[in-house]
C-alpha positions in Angstrom: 0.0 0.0 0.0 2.8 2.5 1.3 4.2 1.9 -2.7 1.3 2.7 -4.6 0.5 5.9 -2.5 3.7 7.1 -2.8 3.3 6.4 -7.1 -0.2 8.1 -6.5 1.3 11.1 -4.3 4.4 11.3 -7.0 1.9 11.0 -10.1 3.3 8.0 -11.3 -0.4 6.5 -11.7 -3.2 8.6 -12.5 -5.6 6.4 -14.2 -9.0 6.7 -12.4 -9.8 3.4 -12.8 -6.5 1.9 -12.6 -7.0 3.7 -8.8 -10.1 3.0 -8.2 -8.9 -1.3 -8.6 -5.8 -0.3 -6.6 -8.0 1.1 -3.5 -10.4 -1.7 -4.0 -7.6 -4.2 -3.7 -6.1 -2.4 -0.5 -9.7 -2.3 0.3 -9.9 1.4 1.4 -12.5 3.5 0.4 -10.2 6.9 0.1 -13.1 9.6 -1.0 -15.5 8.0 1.7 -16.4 11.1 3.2 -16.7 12.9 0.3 -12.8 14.9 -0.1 -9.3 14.3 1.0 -6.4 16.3 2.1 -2.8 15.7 2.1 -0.3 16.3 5.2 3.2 17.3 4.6 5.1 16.7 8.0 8.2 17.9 7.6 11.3 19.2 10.0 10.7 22.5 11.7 14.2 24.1 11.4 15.3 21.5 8.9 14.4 18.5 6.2 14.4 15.2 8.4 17.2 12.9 8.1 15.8 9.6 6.6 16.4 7.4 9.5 14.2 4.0 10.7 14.1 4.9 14.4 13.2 8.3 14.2 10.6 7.9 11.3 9.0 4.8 13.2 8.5 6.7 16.3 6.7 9.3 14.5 4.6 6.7 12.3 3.5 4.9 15.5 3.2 8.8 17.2 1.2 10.0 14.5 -1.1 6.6 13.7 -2.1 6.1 17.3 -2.9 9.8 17.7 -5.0 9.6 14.0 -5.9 6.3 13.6 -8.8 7.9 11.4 -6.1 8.7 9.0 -3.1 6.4 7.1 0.2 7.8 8.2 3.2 6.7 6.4 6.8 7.6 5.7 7.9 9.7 2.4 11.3 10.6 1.6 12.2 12.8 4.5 9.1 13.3 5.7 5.8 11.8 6.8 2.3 11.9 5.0 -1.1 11.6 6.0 -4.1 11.4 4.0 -7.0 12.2 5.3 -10.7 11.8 4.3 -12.9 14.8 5.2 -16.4 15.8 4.3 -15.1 19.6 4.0 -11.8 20.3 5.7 -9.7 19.8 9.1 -9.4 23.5 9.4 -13.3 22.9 11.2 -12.3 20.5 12.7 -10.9 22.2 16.3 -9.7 18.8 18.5 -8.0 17.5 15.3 -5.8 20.8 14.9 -5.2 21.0 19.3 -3.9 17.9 19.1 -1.9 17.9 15.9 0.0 21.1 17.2 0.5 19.2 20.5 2.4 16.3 18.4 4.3 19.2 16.2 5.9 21.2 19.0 6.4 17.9 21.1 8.6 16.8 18.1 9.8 20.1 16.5 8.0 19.4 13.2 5.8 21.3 10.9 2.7 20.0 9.0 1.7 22.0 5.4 -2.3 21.0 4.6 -3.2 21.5 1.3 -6.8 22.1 -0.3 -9.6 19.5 -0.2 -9.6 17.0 -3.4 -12.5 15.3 -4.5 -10.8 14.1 -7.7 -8.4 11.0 -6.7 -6.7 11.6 -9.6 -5.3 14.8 -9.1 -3.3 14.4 -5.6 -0.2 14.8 -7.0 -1.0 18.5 -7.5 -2.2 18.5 -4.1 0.9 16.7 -2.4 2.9 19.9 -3.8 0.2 22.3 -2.4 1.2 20.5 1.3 4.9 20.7 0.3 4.6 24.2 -0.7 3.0 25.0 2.4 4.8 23.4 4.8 8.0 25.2 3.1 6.9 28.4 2.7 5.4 28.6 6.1 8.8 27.2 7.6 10.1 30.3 6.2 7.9 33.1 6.5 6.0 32.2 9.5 8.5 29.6 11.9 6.5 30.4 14.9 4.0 28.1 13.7 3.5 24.6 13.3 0.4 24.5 11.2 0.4 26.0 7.6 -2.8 25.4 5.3 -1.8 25.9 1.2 -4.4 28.8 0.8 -2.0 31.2 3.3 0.8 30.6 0.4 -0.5 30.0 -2.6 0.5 33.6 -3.6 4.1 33.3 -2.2 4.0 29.9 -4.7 2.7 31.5 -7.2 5.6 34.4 -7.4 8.5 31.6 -6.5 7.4 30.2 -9.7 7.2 33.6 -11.6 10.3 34.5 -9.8 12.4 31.8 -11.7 11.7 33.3 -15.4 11.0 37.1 -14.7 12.1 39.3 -12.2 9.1 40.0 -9.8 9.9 44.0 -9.5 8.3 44.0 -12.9 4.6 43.0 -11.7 4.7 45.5 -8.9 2.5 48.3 -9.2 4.7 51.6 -10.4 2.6 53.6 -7.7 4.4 51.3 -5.1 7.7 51.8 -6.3 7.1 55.6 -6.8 6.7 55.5 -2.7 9.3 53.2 -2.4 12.1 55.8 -3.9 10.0 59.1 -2.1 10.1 57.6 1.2 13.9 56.7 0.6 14.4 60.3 -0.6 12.2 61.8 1.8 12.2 59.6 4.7 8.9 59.1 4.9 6.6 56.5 5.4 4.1 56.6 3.2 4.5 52.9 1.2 4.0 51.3 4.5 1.3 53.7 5.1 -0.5 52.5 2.5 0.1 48.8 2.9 -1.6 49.2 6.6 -4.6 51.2 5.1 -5.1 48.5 2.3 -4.8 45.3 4.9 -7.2 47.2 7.4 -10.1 47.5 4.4 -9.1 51.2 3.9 -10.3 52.2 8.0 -8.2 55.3 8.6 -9.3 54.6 12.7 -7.9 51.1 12.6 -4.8 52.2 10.1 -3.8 54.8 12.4 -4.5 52.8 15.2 -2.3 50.0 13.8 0.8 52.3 13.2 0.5 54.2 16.3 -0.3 57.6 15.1 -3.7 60.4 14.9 -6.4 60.0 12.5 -5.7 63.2 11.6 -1.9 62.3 10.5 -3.1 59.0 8.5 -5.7 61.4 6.7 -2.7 63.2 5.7 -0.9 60.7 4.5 -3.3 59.0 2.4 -4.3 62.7 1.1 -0.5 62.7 0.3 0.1 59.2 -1.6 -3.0 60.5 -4.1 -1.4 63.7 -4.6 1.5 61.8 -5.3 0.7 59.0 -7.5 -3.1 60.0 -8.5 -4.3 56.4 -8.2 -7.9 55.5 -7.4 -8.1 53.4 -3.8 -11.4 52.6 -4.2 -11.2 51.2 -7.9 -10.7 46.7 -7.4 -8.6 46.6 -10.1 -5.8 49.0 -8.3 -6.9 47.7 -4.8 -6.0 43.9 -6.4 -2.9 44.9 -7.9 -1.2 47.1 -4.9 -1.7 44.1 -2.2 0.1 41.9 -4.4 2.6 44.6 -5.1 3.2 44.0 -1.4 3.4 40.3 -1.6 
């Protein structure tokens, strides 16, 4: 079984029916609640060196703890499929006592989307790489990362290999970029605060420690600046991913 999950996990078989007679034979109804997700559990500081103890501690750690779900070893890492009706992120006790196991061991698990195709885990397995990676990077205070807090950060790591990722940014955010650096200023990260607060100048100001009446200001000042429209989606869109 462990073999023909990791072919399905790698995309090495992804004839429906050809899987279908596989999980038949291994008599395990995958999709029985509907949708599956994929686990990546991976070192928190570092990838896991490939080593029987260590890995069979954490299978029998992580099967006792989910019996619900198949655990198994993968490279340097463990797996774990599990069968949801919608996703573990509702599911409270499941995440409690998943972090408990993560810290305890200083690993990190990356949850991709819910599948309902069988077919198509493979791009599902990277979606619980990717965010297992990503998150070990950008966020190593936590042990849980779900694929829809990165799927923008793994998005531009795959532009960033062909183009160089200044090029998609917005020209009003590098126009504040070189003021502020001219000026020193802080208008850019003025304007980054105002656009993750839904445009609030009370919970903007409030977030960067400074009067309504100075965050007015600003904002008053970036438009003067680069005469872009805040309230227009298009530009709202394209300035937060400037900031990613």
């Amino acid at each position: 079984l462990d073999y023909f999950l990791y072919d399905l996990l790698e995309g090495k078989v992804t004839d429906r029916r050809l899987i279908e007679e596989r999980l038949e034979f291994f008599q395990w109804d995958l999709c029985a609640k509907g949708k599956v997700q994929v686990i990546s559990i991976q070192g928190r500081k570092r990838e896991l060196v490939p080593d029987n103890t260590r890995f069979r501690h954490l299978l029998d750690l992580f099967s006792g703890a989910f019996p619900n779900f198949r655990s198994f070893a993968y490279v340097s890492g463990l797996k774990m499929l599990c069968p949801v009706s919608e996703s573990v992120r509702s599911d409270a006790h499941f995440l409690a006592q998943l972090q408990e196991l993560l810290e305890r061991e200083d690993l990190v698990a990356g949850i991709s989307r819910p599948l309902a195709e069988v077919q198509t885990i493979p791009d599902f397995n990277r979606q619980a790489v990717k965010a297992a990676e990503l998150g070990r990077r950008l966020h190593p205070e936590r042990y849980v990362h779900f694929y829809d807090s990165y799927a923008v950060y793994h998005a531009l790591e795959l532009a960033s290999q062909q183009e160089n990722l200044l090029q998609f940014c917005h020209s009003a955010v590098i126009l504040l970029r070189d003021y502020d650096l001219s000026h020193e200023t802080d208008l850019l990260e003025s304007l980054r605060v105002y656009l993750t607060h839904n445009r609030s100048i009370g919970e903007s100001a409030a977030a960067l420690y400074i009067h309504r009446n100075t965050m007015n200001y600003r904002i008053a000042r970036i438009h003067e600046l680069t005469q872009i429209d805040l309230s227009d989606p298009d530009v709202f869109c394209h300035l937060i991913f400037s900031f990613y």
